[in-house]
C-alpha positions in Angstrom: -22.0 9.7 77.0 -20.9 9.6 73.4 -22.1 11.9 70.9 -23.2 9.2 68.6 -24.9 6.9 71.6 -26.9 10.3 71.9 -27.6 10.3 67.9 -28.6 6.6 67.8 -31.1 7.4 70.7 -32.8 10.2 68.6 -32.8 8.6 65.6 -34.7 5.3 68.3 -37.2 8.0 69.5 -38.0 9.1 65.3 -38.4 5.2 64.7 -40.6 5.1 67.4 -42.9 8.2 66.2 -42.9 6.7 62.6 -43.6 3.5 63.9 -40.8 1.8 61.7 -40.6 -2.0 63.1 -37.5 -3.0 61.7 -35.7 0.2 62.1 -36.6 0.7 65.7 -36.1 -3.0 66.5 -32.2 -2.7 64.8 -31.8 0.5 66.9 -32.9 -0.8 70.1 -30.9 -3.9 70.0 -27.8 -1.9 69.1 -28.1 0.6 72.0 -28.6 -3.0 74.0 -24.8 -4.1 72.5 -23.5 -0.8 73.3 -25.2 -0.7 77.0 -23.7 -4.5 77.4 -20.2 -3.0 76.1 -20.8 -0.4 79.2 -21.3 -2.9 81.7 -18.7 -5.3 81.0 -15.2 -4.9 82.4 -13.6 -1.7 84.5 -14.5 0.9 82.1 -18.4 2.4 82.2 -18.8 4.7 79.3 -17.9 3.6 75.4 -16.3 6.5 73.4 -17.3 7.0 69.3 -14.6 4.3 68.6 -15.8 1.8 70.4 -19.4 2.4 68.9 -18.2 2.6 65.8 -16.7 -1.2 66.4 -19.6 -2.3 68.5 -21.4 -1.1 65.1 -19.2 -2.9 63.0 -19.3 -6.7 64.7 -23.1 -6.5 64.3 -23.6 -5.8 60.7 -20.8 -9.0 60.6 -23.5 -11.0 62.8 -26.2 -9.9 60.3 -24.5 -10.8 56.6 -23.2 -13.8 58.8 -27.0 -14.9 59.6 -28.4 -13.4 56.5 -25.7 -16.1 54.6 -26.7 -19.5 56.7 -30.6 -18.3 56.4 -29.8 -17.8 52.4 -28.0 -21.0 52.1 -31.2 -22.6 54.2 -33.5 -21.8 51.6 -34.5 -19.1 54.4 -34.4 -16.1 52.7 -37.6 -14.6 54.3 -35.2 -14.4 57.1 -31.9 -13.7 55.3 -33.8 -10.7 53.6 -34.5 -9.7 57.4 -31.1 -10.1 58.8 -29.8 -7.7 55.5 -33.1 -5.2 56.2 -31.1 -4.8 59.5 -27.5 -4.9 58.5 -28.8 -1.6 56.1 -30.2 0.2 59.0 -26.6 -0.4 60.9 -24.5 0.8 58.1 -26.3 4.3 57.8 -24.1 4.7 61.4 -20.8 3.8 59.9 -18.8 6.1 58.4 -18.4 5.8 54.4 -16.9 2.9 52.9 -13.7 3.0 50.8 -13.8 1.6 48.0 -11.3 -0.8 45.8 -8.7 2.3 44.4 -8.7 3.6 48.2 -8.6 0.4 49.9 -5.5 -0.9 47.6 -4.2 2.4 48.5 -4.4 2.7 52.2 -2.9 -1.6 52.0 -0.2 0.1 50.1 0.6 2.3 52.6 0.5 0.1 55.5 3.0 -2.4 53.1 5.5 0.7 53.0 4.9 1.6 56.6 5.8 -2.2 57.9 8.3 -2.7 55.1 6.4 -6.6 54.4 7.4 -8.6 51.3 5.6 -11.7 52.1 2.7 -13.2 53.4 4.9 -14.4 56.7 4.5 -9.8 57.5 0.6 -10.3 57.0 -0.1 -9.7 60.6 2.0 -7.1 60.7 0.6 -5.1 57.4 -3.3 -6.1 58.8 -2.7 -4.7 62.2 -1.5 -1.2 60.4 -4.3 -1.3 57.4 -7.1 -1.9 60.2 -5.3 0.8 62.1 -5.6 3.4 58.6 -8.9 2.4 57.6 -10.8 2.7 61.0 -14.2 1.2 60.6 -14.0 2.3 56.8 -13.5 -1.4 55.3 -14.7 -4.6 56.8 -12.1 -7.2 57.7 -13.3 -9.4 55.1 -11.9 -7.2 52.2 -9.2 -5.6 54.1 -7.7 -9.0 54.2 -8.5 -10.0 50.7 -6.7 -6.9 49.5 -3.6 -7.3 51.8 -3.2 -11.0 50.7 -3.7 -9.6 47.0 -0.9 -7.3 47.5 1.2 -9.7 49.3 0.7 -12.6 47.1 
């Protein structure tokens, strides 16, 4: 079992003591995406990586939700959804921000050798590589079609 599918069950049983709703509710429906992750396909056991990714697609879900609720004049819910998102991103590992992220696109532009947008695949498949769960697809894309543009 992965060391941080161990850490995420402490930190469910310390919910649990402190009787934190949203926190242990967040918790116990990511170790539920990670067990699904198990079970699906050859492969039984998920290394750090792929929590880190399982991590990643549900904070997407969550400002994804939180954004329709918001837009739905929802935002008891939206404000819900975020509440959860927070809780998520205390497992990812820190953020880059814009000077690193233009950076690391930088590098991946040398790397691939890309001087137009038609090499955008090709400079997103190497910055996703670099940044490993440190920037969410969203902005990793804005800044590659920044640099490319």
């Amino acid at each position: 079992m992965s060391e941080m599918k161990e850490a995420i069950r402490a930190d469910l049983k310390e919910a649990m003591k402190a009787k934190d709703k949203t926190r242990t509710g967040t918790i116990r429906m990511l170790l539920a995406a990670i067990q699904a992750a198990e079970t699906e396909g050859a492969k039984h056991d998920v290394t750090d990586d792929d929590v880190l990714k399982i991590i990643a697609r549900e904070i997407k879900k969550r400002r994804e939700s939180a954004e329709i609720y918001g837009s739905n004049g929802r935002e008891d819910l939206a404000e819900a959804e975020l509440a959860e998102a927070a809780v998520l991103e205390g497992y990812q590992p820190a953020q880059l921000d814009d000077a690193e992220l233009a950076a690391l696109v930088d590098e991946a532009i040398a790397e691939t050798g890309a001087d137009s947008m038609a090499q955008m695949g090709a400079v997103m498949k190497a910055a996703t590589a670099r940044a490993a769960g440190r920037a969410d697809g969203k902005r990793l894309s804005a800044a590659v079609k920044e640099r490319l543009g």
